[in-house]
N, C-alpha and C positions, 0 to 999 in steps of 0.2 A: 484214336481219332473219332471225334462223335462225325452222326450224319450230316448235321447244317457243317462242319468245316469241311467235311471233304468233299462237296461240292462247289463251296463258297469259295470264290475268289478273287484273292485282293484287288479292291476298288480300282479301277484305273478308268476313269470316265474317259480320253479320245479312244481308246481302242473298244469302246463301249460304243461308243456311237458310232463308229466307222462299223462296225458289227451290224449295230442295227441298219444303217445306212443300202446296207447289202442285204441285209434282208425284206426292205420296203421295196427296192431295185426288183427280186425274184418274185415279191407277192401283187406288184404291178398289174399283169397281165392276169392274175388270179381273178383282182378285183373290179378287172377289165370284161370279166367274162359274158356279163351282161349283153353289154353292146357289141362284142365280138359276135356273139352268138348271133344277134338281131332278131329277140324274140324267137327262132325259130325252136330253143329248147326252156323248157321252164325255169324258173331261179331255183328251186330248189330243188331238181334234179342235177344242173349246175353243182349246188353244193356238195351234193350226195358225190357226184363223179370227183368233184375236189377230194375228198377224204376218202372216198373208196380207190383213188388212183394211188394215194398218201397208203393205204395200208397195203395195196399190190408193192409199193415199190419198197417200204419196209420189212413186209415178209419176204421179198426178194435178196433184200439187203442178207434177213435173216441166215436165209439159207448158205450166203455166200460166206459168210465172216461167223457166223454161228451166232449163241445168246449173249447177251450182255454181261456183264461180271454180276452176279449176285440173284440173275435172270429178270424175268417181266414181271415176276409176283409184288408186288405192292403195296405198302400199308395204307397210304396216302390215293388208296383209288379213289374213296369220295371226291377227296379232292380234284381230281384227274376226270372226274365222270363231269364235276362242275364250271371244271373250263371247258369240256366238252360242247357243253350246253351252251356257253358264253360264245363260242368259236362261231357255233351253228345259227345263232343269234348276229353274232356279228357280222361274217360276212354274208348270211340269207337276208340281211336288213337292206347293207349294202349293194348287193347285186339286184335285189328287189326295185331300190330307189332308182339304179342306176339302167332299168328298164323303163319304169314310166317316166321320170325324171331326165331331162339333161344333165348328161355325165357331170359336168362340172359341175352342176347345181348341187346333184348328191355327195359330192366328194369335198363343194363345201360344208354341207351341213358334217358329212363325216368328220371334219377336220378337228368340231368339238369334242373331240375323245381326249387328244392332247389335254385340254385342260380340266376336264373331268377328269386324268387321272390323276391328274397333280393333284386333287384337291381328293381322290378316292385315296390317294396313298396319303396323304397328312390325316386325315381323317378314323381310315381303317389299318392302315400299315404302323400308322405313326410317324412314320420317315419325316424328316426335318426339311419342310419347304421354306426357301429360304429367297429374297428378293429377287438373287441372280434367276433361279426357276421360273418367278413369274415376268420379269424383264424378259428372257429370254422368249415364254412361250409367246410376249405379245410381241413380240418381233416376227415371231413367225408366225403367230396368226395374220397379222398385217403382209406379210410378204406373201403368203398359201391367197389370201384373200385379192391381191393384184392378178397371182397368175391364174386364179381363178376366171377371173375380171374378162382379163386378156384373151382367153377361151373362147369363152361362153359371147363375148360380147353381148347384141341386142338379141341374141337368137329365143325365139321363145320369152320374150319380153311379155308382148299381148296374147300369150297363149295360155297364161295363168297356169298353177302351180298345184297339182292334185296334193290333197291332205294328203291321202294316202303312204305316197312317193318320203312325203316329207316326214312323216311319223315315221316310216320304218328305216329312213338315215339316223334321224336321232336314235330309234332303239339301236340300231346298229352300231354307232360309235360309243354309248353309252355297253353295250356288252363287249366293244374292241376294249374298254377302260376299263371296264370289270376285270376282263382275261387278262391283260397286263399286269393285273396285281396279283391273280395267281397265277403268270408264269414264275415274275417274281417270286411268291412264295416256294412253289417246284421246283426252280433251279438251284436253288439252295440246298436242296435237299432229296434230288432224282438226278438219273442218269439224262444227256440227253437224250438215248435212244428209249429208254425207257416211257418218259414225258412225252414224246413223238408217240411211238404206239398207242397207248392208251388215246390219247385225242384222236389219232385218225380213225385207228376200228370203233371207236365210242363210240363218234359221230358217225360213222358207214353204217354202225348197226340203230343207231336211232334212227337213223332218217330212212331206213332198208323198208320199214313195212310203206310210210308214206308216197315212196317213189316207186313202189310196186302197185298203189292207188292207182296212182297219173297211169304208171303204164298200161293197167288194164282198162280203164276209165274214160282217158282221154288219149291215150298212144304217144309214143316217146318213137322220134326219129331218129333212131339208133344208128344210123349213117354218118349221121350230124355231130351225135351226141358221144357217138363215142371218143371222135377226137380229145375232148375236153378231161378224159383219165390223164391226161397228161399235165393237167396242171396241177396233180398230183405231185410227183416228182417235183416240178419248180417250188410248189409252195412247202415241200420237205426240205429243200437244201434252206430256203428262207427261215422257218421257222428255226433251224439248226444254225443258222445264224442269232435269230432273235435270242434263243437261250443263252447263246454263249455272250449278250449283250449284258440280259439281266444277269447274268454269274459277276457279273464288275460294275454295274451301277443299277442304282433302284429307280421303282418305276417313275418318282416324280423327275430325275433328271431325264430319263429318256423319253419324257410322253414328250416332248417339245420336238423331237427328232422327229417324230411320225408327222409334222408339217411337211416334211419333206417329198412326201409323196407326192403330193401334188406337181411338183417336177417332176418326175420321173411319170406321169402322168401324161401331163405336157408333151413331154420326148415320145411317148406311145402315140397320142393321139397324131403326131406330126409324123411319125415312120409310117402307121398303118391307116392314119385317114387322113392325111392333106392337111390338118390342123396347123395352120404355121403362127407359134407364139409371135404376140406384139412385144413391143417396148416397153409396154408397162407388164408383162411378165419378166423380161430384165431386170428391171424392180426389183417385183417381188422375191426374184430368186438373190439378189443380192441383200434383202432384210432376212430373208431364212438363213442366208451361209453368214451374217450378221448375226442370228440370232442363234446359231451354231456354236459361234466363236465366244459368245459369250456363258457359255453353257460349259463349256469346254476349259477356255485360259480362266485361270483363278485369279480371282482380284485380289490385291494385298489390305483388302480391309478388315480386318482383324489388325492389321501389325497399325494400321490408322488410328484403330479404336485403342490399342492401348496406347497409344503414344499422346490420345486427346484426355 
């Protein structure tokens, strides 16, 4: 059995996406942390606490269940160091934006990863982007873009729009589209628990000297700040979802699922701050599970096209 088959397995796109589906659900509050916070801890101390919470709770794991079949040694660390990089990129972009920015402003601009990576996997993967892909993602760009709508309303209309904010959403979903193509390429060919370690101590130990800056520098409220190791743990079982997503379909059918978030969005902003979706987030949630469904049931055009 070589290495790509015995992690690779057989394609089945709905249980691909119900996979990922549950993985954007757990990484929610992750990419929540911004505004949860409200300013009172830096974004990328934030980040550092996300992946330094991710490697407590896998060394944890460690000890309890022991090493992995084959152990943590790696050929593919390059590889492994460069989603690192991608991760700490993508979500320091997004939490970044979703500080100065209105939530929902950055989580639209976020929402361009979806089709950046359809167009990064045709491109660099070579994967076969096919009509249904881009039918689908513009359904759910149009539906993400209602309940966006429905949010945000006129808030911050005439209070203009820092560059800033706005550049490090697009870096940030532009590196969420990167890292989707080398989860992809690592689940094919890494353990999940393997692919988990590697990203989370990566990332803990790059960003270790940075957030030892801020603390002497400027003081980190460690009162505050520590709660947030815990979104460690939520963003591990997520991610352990995500992998077991790309193990059955590639990146360009599932970058169209990650519209979804923004529901799950929606649902947070209404639990923990009074945000109560309009009608025209109905909508939009009904062109995303539209734009789901089509992503998902296979069309018989093929049996069309031979028979014309």
């Amino acid at each position: 059995m070589t290495e790509h088959s015995r992690y690779a397995l057989r394609e089945n796109t709905p249980l691909a996406v119900g996979l990922a589906l549950c993985g954007i659900a757990l990484f929610t509050p992750v990419f929540a942390a911004g505004k949860i916070a409200e300013g009172t801890v830096p974004a990328l101390v934030l980040v550092w606490l996300r992946f330094f919470g991710g490697a407590l709770t896998l060394g944890a794991a460690g000890i309890v269940k022991g090493a992995p079949e084959g152990g943590y040694i790696s050929r593919h660390w390059r590889v492994h160091l460069l989603r690192a990089a991608f991760a700490i990129g993508g979500l320091g972009g997004m939490i970044y934006a979703g500080a100065v920015l209105p939530v929902a402003d950055a989580a639209a601009i976020g929402l361009t990863k979806g089709m950046m990576a359809i167009g990064l996997a045709a491109l660099i993967l070579r994967e076969t982007v096919v009509a249904r892909h881009w039918l689908s993602g513009v359904f759910c760009a149009l539906g993400a873009l209602l309940v966006v709508r429905s949010v945000s309303g006129d808030a911050g209309a005439a209070a203009g729009v820092p560059a800033d904010g706005v550049l490090a959403a697009l870096i940030g979903a532009f590196c969420m589209a990167c890292e989707a193509l080398v989860i992809r390429y690592l689940a094919q060919r890494e353990g999940t628990v393997v692919m988990l370690t590697y990203v989370n101590c990566a990332a803990a130990l790059l960003l270790g000297v940075p957030v030892l800056w801020i603390a002497l520098h400027q003081g980190i409220d460690w009162s505050v700040a520590g709660w947030f190791v815990l979104l460690g743990p939520c963003a591990i079982i997520g991610q352990s979802f995500n992998v077991a997503a790309y193990r059955r379909a590639g990146a360009a059918t599932l970058a169209p699922v990650g519209y979804a978030w923004v529901l799950f969005a929606a649902l947070l902003g209404y639990l923990l701050f009074n945000e109560v979706p309009a009608l025209e987030a109905g909508a939009g949630a009904a062109l995303i599970v539209l734009g789901g469904l089509i992503l998902t049931l296979k069309w018989p055009l093929r049996g069309l096209k031979g028979r014309a």
